[in-house]
N, C-alpha and C positions, 0 to 999 in steps of 0.2 A: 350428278356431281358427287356425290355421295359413295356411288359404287365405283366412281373413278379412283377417290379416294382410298376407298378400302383396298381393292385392286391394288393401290399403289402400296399400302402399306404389307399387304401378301406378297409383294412381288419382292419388300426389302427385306423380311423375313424369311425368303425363303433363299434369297443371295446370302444373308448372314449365317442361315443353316448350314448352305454349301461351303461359306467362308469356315466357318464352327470346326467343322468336322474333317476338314484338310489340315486347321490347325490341332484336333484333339491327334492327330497322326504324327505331324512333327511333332509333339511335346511326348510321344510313347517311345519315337524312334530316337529322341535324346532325355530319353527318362534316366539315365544311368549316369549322365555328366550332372545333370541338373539335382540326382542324388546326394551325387559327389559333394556340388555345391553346399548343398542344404548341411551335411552334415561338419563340412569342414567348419560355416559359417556358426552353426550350433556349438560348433567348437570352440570358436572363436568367442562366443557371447559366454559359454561355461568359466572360463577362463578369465576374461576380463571383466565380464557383467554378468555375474552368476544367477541376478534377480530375473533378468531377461529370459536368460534360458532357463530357469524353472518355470516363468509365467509360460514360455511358447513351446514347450515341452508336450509331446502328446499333443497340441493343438490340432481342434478337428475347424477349415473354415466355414462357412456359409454358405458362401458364393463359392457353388463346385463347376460354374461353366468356364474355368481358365483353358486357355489353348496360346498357340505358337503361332505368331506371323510368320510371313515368307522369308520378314527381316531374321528372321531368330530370337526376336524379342518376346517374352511371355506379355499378355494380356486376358483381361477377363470382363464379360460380359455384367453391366452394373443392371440389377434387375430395377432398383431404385427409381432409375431414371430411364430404361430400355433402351439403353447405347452398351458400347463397350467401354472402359475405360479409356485406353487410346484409338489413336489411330492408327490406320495399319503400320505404320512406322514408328514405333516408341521411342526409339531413341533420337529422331529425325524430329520429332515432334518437340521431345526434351527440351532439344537445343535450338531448336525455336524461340520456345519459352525462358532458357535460361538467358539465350541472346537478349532479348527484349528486357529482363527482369533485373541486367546488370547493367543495360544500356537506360534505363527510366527506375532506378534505384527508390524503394521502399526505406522508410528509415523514419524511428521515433525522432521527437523534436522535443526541445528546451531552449527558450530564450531568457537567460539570464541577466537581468537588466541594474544596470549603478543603481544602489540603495542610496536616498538622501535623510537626513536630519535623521540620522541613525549614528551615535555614538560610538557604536561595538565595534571591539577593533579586527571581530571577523569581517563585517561589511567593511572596515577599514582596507584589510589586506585584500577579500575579493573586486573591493572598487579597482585594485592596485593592477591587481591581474586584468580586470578589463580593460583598465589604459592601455596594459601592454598589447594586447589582444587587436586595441586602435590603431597602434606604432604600426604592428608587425605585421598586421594586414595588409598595410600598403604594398601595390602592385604585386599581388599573387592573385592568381586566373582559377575561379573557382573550381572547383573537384562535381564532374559533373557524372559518372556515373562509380559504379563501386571500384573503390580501389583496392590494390592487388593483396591488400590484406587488410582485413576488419577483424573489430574489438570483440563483436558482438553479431550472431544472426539468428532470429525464429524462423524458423521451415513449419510452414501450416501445410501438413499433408503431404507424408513420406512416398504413397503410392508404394509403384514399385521397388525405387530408391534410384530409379535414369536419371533423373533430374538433379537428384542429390550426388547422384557419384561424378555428373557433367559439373555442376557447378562445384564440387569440392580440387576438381582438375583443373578449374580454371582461378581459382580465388583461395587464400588462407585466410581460416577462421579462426580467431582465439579459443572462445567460448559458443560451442553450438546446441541448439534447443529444435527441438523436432519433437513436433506431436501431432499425434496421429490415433485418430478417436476411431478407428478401424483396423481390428486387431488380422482384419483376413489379407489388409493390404501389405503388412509388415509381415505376415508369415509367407507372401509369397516373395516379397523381397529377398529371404532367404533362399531362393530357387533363381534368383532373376541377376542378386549384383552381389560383388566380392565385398564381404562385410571388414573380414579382415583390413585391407590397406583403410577405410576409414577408422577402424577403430584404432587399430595401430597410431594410424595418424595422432590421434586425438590422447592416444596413451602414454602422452609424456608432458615433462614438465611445465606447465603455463600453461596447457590446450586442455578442453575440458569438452563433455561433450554429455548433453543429458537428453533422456528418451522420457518423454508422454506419452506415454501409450494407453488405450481402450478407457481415456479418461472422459468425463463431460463437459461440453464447451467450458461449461462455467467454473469448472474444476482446475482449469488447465493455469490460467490467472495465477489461485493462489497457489499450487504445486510450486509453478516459475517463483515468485515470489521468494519462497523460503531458498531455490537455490540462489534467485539474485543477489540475497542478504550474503553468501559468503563469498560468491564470484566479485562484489561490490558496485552498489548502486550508480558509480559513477559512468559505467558504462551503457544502464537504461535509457537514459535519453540519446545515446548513440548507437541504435542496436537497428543493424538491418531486416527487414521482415521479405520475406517469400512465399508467395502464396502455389502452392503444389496442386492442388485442383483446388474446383470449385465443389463445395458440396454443403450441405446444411449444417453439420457438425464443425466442420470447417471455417464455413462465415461465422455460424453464432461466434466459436470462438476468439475468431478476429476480431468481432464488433465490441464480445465480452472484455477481451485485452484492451481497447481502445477507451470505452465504459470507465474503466478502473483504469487506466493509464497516473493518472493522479497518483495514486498510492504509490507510483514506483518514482515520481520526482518530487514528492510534495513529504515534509517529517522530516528531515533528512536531521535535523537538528544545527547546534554550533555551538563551536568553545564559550563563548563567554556565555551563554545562555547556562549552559549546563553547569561553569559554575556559580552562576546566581541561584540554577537550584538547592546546587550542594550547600551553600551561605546559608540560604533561608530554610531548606529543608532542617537545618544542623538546629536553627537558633526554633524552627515551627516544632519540634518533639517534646520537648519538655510542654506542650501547651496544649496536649490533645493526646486522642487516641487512635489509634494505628491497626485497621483491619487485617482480618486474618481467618482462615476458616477451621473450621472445629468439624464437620459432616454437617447437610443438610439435616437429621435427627433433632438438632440441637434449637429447630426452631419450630413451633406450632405449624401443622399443617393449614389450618384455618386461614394463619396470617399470610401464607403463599398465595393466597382466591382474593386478597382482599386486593378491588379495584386501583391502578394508579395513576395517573392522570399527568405526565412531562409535560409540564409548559415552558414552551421559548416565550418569544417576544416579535415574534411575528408577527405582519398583516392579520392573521386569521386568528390571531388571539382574540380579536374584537368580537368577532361572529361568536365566539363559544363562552363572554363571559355570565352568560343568564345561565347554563347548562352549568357551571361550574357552581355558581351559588347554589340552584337548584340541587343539586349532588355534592356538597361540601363536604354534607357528616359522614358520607357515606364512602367513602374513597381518600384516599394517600394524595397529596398534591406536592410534586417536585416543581420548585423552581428553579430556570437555568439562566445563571447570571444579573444579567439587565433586566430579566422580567420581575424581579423581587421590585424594583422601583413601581414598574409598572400596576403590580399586586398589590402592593402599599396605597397608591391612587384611587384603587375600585375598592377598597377595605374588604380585601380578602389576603388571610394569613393564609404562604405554604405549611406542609409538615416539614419538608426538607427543604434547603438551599445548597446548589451545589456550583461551583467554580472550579476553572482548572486554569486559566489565564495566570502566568508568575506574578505580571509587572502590579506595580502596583495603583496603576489606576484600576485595579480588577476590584479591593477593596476602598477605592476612595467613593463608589457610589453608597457607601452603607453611612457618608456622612450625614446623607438626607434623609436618613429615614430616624428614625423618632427608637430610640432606647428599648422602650419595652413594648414595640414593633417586634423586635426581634427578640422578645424572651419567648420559651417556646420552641424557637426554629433552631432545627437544627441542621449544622452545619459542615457540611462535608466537602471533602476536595483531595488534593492529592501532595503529594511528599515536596514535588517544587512549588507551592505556594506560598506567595508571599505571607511572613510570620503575624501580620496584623489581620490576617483575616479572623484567625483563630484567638482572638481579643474579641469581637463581633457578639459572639455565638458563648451562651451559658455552658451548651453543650456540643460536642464537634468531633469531629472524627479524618483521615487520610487515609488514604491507600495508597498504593505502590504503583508511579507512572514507571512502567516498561519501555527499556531504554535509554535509561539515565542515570547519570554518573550518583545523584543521593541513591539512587534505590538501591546502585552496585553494592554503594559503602554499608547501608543498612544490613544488606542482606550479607555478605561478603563475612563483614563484624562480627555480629551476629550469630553466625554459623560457627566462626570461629572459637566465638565463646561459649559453645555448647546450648546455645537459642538454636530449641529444635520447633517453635514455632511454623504456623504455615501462614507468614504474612504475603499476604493478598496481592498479586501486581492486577491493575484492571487495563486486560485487553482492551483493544477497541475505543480506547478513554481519549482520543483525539480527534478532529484537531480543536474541537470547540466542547461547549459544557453540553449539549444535547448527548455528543457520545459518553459524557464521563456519567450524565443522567443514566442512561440507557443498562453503560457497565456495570453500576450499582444495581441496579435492578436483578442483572445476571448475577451477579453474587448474592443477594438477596434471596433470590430463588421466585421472586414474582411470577403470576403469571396472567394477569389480566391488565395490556398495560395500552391508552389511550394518549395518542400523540395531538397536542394542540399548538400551533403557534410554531412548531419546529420546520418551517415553511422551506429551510435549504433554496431559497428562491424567491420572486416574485413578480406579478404582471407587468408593473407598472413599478419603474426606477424612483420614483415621485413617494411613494407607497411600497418600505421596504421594512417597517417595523411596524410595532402597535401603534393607532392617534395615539393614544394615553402615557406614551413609552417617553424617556428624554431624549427623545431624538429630533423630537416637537416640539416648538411653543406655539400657540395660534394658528395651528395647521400649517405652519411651516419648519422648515430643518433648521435644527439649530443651530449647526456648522460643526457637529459634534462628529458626522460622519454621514458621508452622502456618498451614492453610486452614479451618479451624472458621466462620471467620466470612464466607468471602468467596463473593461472588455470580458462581456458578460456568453456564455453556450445557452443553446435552448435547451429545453427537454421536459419530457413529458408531465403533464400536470396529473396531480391524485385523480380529478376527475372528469379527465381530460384536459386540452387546451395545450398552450405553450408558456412555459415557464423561463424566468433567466436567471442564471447563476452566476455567480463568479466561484476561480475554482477553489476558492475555501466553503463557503458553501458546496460544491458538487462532490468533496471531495469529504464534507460532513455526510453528505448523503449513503456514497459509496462507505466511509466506513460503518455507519449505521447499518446499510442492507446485510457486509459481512457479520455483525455481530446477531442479526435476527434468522439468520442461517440458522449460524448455532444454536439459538434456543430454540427454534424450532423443532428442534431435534425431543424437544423436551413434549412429554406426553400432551399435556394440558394448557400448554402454551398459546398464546392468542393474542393479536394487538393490533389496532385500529387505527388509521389517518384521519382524522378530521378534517384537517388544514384543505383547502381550498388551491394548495401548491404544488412544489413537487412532490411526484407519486416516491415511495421508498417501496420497492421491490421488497415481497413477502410481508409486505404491512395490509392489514383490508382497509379499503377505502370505504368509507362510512359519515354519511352526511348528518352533522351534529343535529338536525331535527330527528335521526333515525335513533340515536342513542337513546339504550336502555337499561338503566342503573336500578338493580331490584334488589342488590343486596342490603341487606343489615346495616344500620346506623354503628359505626366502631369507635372505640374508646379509643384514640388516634395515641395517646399517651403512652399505651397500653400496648400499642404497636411498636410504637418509638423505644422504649424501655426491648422489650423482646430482639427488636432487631439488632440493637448497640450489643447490650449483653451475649449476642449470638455471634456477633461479626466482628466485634471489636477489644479491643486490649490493650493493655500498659506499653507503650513505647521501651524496644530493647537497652536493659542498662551497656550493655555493651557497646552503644554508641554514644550516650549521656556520659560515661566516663572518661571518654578521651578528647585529645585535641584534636582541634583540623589539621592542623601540623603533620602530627601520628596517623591521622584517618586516610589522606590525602599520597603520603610516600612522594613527598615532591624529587625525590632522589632519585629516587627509579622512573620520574617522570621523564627528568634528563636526560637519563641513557636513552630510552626510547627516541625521545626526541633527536637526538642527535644521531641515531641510523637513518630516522626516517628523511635526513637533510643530505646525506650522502649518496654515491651512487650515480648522479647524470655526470657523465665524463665525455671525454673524446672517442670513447667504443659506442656510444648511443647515436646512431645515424639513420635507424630507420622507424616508421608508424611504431611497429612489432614490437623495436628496441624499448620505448616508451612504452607500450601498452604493458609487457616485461615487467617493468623497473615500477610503474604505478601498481602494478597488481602486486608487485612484491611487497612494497610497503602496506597494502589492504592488507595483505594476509599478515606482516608483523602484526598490524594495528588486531587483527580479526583473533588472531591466537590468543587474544590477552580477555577473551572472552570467556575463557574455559581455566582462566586461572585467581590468583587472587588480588591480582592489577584489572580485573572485571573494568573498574569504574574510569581508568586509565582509557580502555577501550571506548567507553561511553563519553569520556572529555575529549579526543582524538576525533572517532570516525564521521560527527558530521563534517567539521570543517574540512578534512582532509577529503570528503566526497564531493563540496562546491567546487575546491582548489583542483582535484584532480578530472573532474567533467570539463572545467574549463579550457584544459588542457586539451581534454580529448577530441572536444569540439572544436578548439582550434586546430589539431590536427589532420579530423578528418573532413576539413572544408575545402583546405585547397588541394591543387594536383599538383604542384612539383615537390614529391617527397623529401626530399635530402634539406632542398632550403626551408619546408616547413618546419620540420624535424627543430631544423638548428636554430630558427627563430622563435620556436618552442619552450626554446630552454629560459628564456628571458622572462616566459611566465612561470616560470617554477621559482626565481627566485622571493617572488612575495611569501609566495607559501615557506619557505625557508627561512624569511626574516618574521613569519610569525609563529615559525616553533623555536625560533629563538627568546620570544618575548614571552611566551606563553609558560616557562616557568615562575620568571617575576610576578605573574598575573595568579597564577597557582601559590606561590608565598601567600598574597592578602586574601585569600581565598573567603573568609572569612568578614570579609568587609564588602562582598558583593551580593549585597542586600541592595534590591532596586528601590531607589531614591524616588522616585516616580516624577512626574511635571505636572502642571498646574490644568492642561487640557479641558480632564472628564469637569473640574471643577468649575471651571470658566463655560463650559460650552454645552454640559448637558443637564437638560430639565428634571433633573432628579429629584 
């Protein structure tokens, strides 16, 4: 049986030699058109995308078995996998696949659901849009495969570009993404299809077209990322996906995008949030000190080695609090949020305490703890916190949340007034205090850093915090906050198993992994899971009896003094001097406002026209990013991204264009009557300090 086998595979091998070498014959006898191609197409990329053709300039491929089917289409033999790329008909084969991949449509999802017992009059107006959403859906026939033009599409795997020039012939694209982790398959594309009419295509106003190339699955993610940010987020959760082959590089990527899908519909932010920042941020300065860096030099080496131990308030805090006692003197202990309650219970003081939560039940649990509990601790957080936190804390500190209308004004001012400062925005500081723990750290220059209790997950719904935490009394839920009902993904445990998330938790995880990327990068860097939860990609799993703490007993004071002195500083006069009034430019808020309400008329009849006229107001909203209405950008683009998804989703759900179009418009007017109200709201700017409710008080064991 065996030699049948073999047999069989000498006999397909030696068909494919004979097929080989009739095609190494046509691809010689049309080597001079296929020249032609290559060079005009190189022309073409000099020209339009000059980065391209310096990368594929002089490129030598890999894979040198290409040859010519009888079709006339190039192909080449994948050593990878010992096939050829296609089949003898590439372009038959193409259109196969594109048939099938238009007809059973790929496409991210967002279900945006009516907020209740939510005040804000964003959830106000996006409740509004969703009624209409209710109205307008009556009797239209769902849109069941790709319609004849979309917002948004990722191409995983250019190949030779058959597939991408069939499907560009049959469908218009807004904005197109191709990547392509095989640089040999793009340089024969150059020999294979007319790059020209795509690029062309794409070379004009509102069409946009961007290349991944020779990147790493896991790279491809955040590359997309930074373009989504200016194309504008509202069109990620309606973006269609094409899968061009199958290949390693390929899936990982897809699975990676999938992974991290969260980061592209989760942050989005909204008006009245941002200005409670600006409220509280304005009235929290005068009360604290405001990080900023000086060079790494500026701090003892010593104090970078010394251990540091992020506690949530996790399940798995329990397992680890004998290990904590036992290594108190000897290590840093950050607490995050809820867990300083919990800490106070087992009479163990952190060195730091850090929050990033606005509202203000974030500092209504410090009612429970006892005065000079908290002398000592210090207290860290970020520019939109609420101003009472920074009452708490003897000594305390903020940094700069990125992508917020106070940080604009801060930094904006600031600059203006000759504050050549380098105050601190911390990356990664979202969406919960584990990330803003974590960001400190990176700024800090840590490197020995020990994750307990930061669980992003857990086993059992019943069992989703510490016993000891207020989320318990008598072993049971207070009612302060339970997961009973909530629609939870699995994924992988630290040390093994299955874990469940909901996606603020998965979405804590995902940005933590991003942020241990980068310090990885750092020579000496190192850091541990203990938690018994979810695993966090580039953390080593380490079970708390393995833990070994050998260093030196440290003067924690000692530490604390060194690191404030090194990172931190007097809050700019330049924003202590003026009104909100003056800070804010409500003047110029209005003019903005009042384009971005114009523009849907009687010439707006189709998907395009809309996708058009929404990108047009991104890009108003996006411009003011690069000027000194910054913070203007930062009160705007989230709500204008719920309002404008909303739209897009209703757009591309159903199939009869013309009447979706025009019952379209009916959800734009919410969004219009709340950039009308949104100046008056920018007047009291100043009075949108969160009032908080009675909740944490009533219902948790703190």
């Amino acid at each position: 049986m065996q030699n049948e086998d073999n047999g069989s595979k000498i006999k397909h091998a030696e068909e494919f030699l004979a097929t080989f070498k009739e095609g190494v014959v046509r691809l010689r006898e049309k080597d001079q058109e296929l020249t032609d191609r290559y060079i005009k197409n190189m022309t073409t990329f000099s020209q339009i995308m000059p980065h391209i053709y310096e990368e594929l300039q002089g490129y030598q491929p890999k894979k040198r078995y290409v040859y010519m089917e009888e079709s006339g289409d190039m192909n080449v033999f994948r050593e990878d996998i010992g096939v050829p790329l296609f089949s003898k008909d590439p372009r038959a084969q193409a259109k196969d696949k594109v048939d099938y991949a238009l007809s059973k449509p790929a496409k991210t999802l967002l279900n945006l659901e009516r907020s209740v017992n939510n005040e804000s009059r964003h959830v106000f107006y996006s409740n509004k849009i969703l009624d209409e959403v209710e109205v307008q859906s009556v009797g239209l026939a769902k849109q069941d495969e790709w319609p004849d033009f979309v917002g948004a599409a990722i191409v995983f795997g250019i190949e030779f570009g058959y597939q991408l020039e069939l499907l560009l012939s049959r469908r218009e694209i807004k904005h197109l993404y191709l990547y392509e982790s095989d640089l040999d398959f793009f340089h024969y594309s150059l020999y294979a299809i007319d790059w020209e009419d795509i690029l062309e295509k794409f070379n004009r106003d509102g069409r946009t077209i961007h290349f991944f190339l020779g990147i790493q699955p896991d790279e491809f993610t955040d590359t997309y990322l930074l373009q989504l940010q200016e194309n504008g987020y509202f069109l990620a959760p309606e973006t269609y996906l094409f899968m061009g082959y199958k290949s390693p590089e390929n899936n990982k990527a897809f699975e990676y995008f999938k992974k991290h899908y969260s980061r592209q519909v989760m942050g989005w932010g909204f008006f009245d949030d941002a200005l409670i920042g600006i409220a509280q941020g304005l009235r929290s300065l005068p009360k604290t000190k405001v990080a900023h860096f000086q060079g790494r030099e500026k701090l003892p080496k010593w104090v970078t080695n010394v251990p540091v131990f992020i506690l949530g308030n996790g399940p798995s805090l329990d397992q680890g609090i004998e290990l904590i006692k036992e290594v108190r003197e000897q290590v840093l202990l950050i607490s995050c949020g809820s867990t300083i309650n919990t800490l106070s219970k087992l009479g163990i003081v952190p060195d730091i305490h850090v929050d990033i939560e606005r509202m203000k039940q974030t500092v209504d649990k410090f009612l429970f703890l006892d005065k000079e509990y908290l002398k000592g601790i210090w207290g860290l957080s970020v520019d939109v916190m609420h101003p009472e936190y920074f009452d708490y804390f003897e000594r305390s500190g903020m940094g700069l949340k990125p992508g917020e209308a106070i940080t604009s004004l801060i930094l904006g001012h600031a600059r203006a007034q000759g504050d050549d400062k380098n105050y601190v925005q911390l990356n990664y500081c979202n969406p919960v205090v584990a990330n803003l723990a974590l960001s400190y750290v990176h700024l800090f220059g840590l490197n020995n850093v020990y994750f307990l209790g930061i669980d992003n997950g857990f086993k059992d719904k019943n069992t989703h915090h510490s016993a000891h935490s207020g989320y318990y009394k008598d072993g049971k839920e207070t009612g302060f906050q339970t997961f009973q009902e909530a629609v939870l993904v699995e994924r992988e445990g630290n040390f093994g198993g299955t874990v469940y998330a909901t996606g603020m938790m998965d979405t804590t995880r995902v940005q933590l992994e991003s942020l241990i990327r980068s310090l990885k990068k750092r020579r000496n860097f190192e850091s541990y899971n203990l938690s018994d939860v979810a695993k966090i990609e580039g953390v080593t799993p380490l079970p708390i009896e393995d833990v070994l703490i050998t260093d030196p007993v440290i003067d924690h004071k000692k530490v604390i003094d060194l690191l404030e002195s090194a990172f931190f500083t007097d809050p700019p006069t330049a924003i202590l001097q003026q009104t909100t009034d003056s800070l804010i430019s409500v003047d110029d808020f209005l003019k903005i406002s009042k384009t971005l309400r114009s523009g849907w008329d009687d010439t707006i009849k189709t998907r395009e026209d809309v996708c058009n006229l929404l990108w047009s107001y991104h890009r108003e909203i996006y411009f003011l990013r690069g000027s000194v209405y910054r913070h203007i950008h930062d009160l705007l683009i989230g709500s204008f991204t719920y309002s404008a998804f909303l739209i897009v989703q209703f757009l591309f759900k159903y199939e009869d264009e013309a009447e979706t179009v025009a019952r379209a418009r009916h959800l734009f007017t919410p969004w219009c009557e709340f950039l009308e109200e949104m100046p008056s709201m920018l007047q009291q700017a100043s009075d949108y300090v969160d009032q908080g409710n009675d909740h944490l008080i009533t219902y948790y064991n703190g």
